[in-house]
C-alpha positions as CSV (number, residue, x, y, z in Angstrom):
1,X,3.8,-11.3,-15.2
2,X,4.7,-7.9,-16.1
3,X,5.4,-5.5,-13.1
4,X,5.0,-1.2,-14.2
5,X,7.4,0.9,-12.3
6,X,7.7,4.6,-12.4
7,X,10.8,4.9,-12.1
8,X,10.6,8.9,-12.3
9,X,8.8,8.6,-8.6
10,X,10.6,9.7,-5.5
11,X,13.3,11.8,-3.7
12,X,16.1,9.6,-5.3
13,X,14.5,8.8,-8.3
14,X,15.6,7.7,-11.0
15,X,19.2,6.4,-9.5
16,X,17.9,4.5,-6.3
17,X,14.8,3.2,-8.6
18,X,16.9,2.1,-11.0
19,X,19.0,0.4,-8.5
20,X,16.2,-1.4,-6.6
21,X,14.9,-2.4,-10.3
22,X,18.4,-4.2,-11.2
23,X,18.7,-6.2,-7.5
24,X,14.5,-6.8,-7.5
25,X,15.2,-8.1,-11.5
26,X,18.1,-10.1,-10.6
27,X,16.2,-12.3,-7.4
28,X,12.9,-12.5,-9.7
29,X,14.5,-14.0,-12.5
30,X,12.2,-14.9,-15.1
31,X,9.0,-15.4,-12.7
32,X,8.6,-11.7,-13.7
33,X,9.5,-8.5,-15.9
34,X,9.8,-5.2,-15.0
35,X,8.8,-2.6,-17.2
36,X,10.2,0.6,-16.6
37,X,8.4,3.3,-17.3
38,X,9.8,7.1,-17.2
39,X,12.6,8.7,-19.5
40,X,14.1,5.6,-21.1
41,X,17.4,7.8,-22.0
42,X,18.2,8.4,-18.3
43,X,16.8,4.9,-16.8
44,X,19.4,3.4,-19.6
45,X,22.3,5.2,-18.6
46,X,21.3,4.4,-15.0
47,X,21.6,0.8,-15.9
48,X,24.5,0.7,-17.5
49,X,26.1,2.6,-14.6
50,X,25.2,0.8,-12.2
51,X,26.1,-2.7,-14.5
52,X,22.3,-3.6,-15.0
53,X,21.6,-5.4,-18.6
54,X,19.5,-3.9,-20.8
55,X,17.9,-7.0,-22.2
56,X,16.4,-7.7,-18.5
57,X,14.0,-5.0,-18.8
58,X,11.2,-3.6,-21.2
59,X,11.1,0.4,-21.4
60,X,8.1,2.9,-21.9
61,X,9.4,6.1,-22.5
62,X,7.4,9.4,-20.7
63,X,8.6,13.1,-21.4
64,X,6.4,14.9,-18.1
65,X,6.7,14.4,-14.3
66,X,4.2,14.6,-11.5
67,X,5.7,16.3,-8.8
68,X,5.4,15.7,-5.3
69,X,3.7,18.7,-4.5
70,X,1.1,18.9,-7.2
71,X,-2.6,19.2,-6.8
72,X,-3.4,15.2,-7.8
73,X,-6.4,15.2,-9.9
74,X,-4.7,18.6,-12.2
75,X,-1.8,16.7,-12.2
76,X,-3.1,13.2,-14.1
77,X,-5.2,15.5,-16.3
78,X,-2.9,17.5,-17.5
79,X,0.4,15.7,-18.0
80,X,-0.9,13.1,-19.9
81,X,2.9,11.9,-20.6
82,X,3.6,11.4,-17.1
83,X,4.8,8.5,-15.9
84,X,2.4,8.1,-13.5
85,X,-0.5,8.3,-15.9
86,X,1.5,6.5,-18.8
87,X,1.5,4.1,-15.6
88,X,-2.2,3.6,-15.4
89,X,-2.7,3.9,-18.9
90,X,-1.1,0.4,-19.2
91,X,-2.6,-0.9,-16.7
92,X,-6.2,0.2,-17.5
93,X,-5.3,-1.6,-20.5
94,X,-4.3,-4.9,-19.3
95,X,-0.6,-4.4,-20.8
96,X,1.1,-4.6,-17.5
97,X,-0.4,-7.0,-14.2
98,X,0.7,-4.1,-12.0
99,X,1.8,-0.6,-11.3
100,X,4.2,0.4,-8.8
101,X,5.4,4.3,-7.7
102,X,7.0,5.9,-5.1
103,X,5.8,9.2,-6.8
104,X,3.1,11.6,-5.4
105,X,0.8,9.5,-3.5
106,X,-2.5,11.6,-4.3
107,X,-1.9,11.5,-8.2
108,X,-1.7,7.4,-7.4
109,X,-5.2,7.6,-5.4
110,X,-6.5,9.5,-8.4
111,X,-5.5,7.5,-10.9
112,X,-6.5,4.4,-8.9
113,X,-9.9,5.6,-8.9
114,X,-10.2,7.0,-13.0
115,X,-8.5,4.1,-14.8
116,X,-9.0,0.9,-13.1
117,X,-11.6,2.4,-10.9
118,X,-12.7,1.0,-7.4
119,X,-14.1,-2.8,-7.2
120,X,-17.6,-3.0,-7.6
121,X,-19.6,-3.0,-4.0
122,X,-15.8,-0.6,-2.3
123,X,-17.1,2.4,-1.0
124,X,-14.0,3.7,-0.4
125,X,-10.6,2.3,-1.6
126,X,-7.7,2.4,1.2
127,X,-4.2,2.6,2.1
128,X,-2.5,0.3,4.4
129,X,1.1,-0.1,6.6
130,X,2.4,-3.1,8.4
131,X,3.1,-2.8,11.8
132,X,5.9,-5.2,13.3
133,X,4.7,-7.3,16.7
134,X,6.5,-7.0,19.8
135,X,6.7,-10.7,19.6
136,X,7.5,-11.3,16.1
137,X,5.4,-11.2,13.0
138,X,3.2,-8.3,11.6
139,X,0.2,-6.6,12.1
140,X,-1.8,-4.4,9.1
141,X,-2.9,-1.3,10.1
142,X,-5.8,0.7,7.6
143,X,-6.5,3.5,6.6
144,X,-3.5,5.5,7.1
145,X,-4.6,8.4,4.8
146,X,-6.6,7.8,1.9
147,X,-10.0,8.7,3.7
148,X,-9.7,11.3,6.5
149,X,-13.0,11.0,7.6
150,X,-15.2,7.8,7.3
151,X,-18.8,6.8,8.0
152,X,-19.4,3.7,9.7
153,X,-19.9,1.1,6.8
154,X,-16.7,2.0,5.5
155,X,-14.7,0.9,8.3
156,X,-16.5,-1.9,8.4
157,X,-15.5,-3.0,4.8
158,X,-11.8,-1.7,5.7
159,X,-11.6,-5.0,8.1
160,X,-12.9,-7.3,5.1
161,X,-10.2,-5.7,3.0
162,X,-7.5,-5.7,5.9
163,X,-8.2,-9.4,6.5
164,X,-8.3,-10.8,2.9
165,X,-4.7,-8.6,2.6
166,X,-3.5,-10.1,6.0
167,X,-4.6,-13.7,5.0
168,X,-3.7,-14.4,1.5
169,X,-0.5,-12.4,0.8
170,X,1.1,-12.5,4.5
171,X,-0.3,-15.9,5.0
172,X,-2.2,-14.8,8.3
173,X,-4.7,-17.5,9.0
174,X,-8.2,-15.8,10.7
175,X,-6.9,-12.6,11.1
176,X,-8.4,-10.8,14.3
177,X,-9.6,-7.7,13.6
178,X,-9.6,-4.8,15.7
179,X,-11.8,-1.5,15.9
180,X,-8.9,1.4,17.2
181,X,-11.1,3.4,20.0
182,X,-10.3,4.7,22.8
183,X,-11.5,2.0,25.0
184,X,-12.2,-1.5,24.7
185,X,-16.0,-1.2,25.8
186,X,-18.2,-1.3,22.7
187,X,-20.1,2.1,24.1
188,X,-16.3,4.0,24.2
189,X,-15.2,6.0,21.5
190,X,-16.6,8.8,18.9
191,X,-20.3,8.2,17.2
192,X,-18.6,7.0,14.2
193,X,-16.5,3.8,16.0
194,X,-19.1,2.9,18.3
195,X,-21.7,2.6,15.4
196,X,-19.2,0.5,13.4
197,X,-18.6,-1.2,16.7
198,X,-22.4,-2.0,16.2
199,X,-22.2,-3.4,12.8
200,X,-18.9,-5.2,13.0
201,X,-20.1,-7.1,16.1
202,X,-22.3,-9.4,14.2
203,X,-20.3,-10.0,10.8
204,X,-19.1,-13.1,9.4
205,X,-17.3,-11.6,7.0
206,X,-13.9,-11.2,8.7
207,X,-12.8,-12.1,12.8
208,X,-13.9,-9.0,14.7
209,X,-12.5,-9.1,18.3
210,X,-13.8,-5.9,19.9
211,X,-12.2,-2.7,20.3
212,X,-8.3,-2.2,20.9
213,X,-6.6,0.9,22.1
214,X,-3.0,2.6,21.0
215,X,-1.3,0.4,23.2
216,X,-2.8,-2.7,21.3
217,X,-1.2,-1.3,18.5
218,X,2.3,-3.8,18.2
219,X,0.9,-6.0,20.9
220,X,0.0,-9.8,19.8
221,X,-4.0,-8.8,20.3
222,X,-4.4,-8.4,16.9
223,X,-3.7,-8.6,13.5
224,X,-5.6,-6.1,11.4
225,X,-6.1,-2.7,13.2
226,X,-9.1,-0.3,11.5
227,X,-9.7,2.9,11.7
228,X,-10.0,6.6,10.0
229,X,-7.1,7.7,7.6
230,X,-6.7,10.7,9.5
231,X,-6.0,8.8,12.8
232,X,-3.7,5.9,10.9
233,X,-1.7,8.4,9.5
234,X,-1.1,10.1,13.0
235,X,-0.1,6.8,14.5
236,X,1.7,5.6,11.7
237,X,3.8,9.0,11.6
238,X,4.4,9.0,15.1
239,X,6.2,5.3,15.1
240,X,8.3,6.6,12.2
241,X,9.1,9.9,14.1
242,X,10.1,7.8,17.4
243,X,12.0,5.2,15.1
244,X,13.8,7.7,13.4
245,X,14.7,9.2,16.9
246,X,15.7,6.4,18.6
247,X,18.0,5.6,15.1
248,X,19.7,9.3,15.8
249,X,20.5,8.2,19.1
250,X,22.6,5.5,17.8
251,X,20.6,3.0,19.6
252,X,21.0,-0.4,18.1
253,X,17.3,-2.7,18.3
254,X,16.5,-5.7,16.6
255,X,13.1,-4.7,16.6
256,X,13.1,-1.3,16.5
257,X,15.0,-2.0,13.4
258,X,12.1,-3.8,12.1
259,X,10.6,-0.5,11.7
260,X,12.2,0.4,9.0
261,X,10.2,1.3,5.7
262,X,12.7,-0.1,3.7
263,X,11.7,-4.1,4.6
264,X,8.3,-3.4,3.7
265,X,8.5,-1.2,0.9
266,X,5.1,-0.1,-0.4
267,X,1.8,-1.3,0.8
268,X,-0.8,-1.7,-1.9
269,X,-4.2,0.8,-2.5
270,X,-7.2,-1.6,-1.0
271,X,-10.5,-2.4,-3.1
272,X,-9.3,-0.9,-6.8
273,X,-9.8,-3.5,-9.6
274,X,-5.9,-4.1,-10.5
275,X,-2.6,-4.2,-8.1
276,X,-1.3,-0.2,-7.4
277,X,1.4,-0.1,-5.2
278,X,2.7,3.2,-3.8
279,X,5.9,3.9,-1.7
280,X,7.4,6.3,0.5
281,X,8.8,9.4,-0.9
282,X,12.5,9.0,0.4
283,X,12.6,5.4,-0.9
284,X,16.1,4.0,-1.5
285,X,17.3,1.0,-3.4
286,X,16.6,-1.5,-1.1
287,X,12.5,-0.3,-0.9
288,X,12.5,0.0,-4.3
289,X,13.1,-3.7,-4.8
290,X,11.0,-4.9,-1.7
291,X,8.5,-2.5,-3.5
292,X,8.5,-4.5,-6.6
293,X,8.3,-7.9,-4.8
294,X,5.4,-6.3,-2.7
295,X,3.5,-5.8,-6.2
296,X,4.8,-9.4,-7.3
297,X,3.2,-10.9,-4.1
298,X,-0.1,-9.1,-4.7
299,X,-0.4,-10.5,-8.1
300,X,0.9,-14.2,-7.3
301,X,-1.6,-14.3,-4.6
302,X,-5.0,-13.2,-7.1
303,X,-5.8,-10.2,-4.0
304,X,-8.0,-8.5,-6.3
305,X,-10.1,-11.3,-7.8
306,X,-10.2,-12.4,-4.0
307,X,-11.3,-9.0,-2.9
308,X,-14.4,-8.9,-5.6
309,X,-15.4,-12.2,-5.0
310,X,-15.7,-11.0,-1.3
311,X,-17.4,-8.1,-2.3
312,X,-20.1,-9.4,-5.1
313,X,-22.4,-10.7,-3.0
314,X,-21.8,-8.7,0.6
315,X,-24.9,-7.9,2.3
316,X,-24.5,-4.6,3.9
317,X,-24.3,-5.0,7.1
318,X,-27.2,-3.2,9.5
319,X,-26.4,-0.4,11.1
């Protein structure tokens, strides 16, 4: 297995990638090999620095950057030499099994969707985040950004894709799936959630449950939470914003701990035809690596073969 990462992607980037590469290379071993792929001068040094081997890595050398606040589609069309499109250059190509960033997220939706291009039967790819249980365990909330605004079909594929993710890389058996609304009657909500309320009700193509409300949210009601990426990535900011609070305050929570970004790492793009994993922005060493074992796990556990199969012979559901 050979794992792309953009090591150019990121606040801290290339030191903390670097850094995450060495400790995510070291508990892999040989079960996989991590192809750096950025300016192979400065990723070198890094590894040297920081007593890496350079004999444990492969190297793609890149002279351009995609920075954070580029428009995404000018971006992978014009700097060719990036490291992001470099990135999906090798993957498109089959040379690497998966591509991993913590670089600007919309350049790695747009490439997602121009090299190895969405699976055939996805309406719309998505972005997930795990939410950690009250009671232990975790819960997979999608979208959280990739699609604004969606029509009622698509959230209905987001629980198939949220419940393949939940069951064969987390190892959640018959993932209950939830519709986020504003009440738990079918008939509450905008026309966009009861409709999909409407189609989800009768599918056997994933555990729907019903509706469930913010509250639901880290509660042990459900496992796969769907909704619009402009309301997922309102909730999802607003538990980072009240765990980064509660961190200031120099409260000290086992679970508030959990949290974190840094255990999960990066969270892969939903319903694309090869593993893409993105990352926060202000990633450290310690996401870096569980980034890379994130895009490992993804690979190990054939998601995207499972996700067409799913998809090749879906009957759309009637609405």
């Amino acid at each position: 297995m050979k794992i792309g990462f953009d090591i150019m992607g990121g606040d801290y980037a290339p030191k903390e990638a670097i850094a995450g590469a060495i400790i995510a290379q070291q508990e892999m071993g040989n079960t996989a090999r991590i192809v750096l792929i950025g300016d192979s001068e400065q990723a070198k040094q890094q590894l040297l620095e920081q007593g890496g081997s350079l004999d444990n890595f492969d190297f793609v050398h890149t002279t351009e950057v995609i920075g954070m606040g580029e428009h995404p589609t000018k971006a992978i069309s014009q700097k060719k030499d990036s490291s992001i499109s470099v990135g999906f250059g090798l993957l498109a190509k089959k040379q690497i099994d998966a591509f991993v960033s913590a670089g600007n997220t919309g350049a790695m939706l747009v490439g997602s969707m121009f090299s190895v291009k969405p699976i055939e039967g996805v309406i719309r790819p998505c972005v997930t985040a795990m939410v950690p249980k009250a009671k232990g365990g975790v819960g997979l909330l999608l979208d959280v950004g990739a699609n604004a605004d969606c029509k009622p079909d698509v959230l209905y594929q987001f629980g198939i894709l949220g419940s393949l993710l939940l069951e064969h890389v987390y190892k959640v058996a018959n993932p209950r799936v939830g519709l986020l609304s504003i009440g738990e009657e079918k008939e509450k909500g905008n026309l966009v959630t009861v409709s999909a309320h409407h189609i989800m009700e009768d599918t056997n193509q994933f555990n729907f449950i019903g509706n469930v409300e913010g509250r639901d949210i880290i509660s042990s009601k459900v496992d796969v939470i769907v909704c619009d990426g402009f309301t997922g990535n309102v909730v999802l900011k607003a538990l980072e914003s009240m765990y980064f609070a509660i961190r200031k305050r120099g409260i000290q929570d086992e679970y508030l701990e959990s949290f974190n970004y840094e255990n999960f790492g990066g969270t892969p793009i939903l319903g694309v035809n090869a593993p893409v994993i993105i990352g926060h922005g202000i990633s450290n060493a310690k996401a870096f690596k569980n980034m890379l074992f994130s895009a490992k796990d993804v690979v190990d556990s054939n998601l995207v073969k499972i996700i067409h199969d799913a998809f090749q012979n879906l009957v759309p559901p009637t609405q």
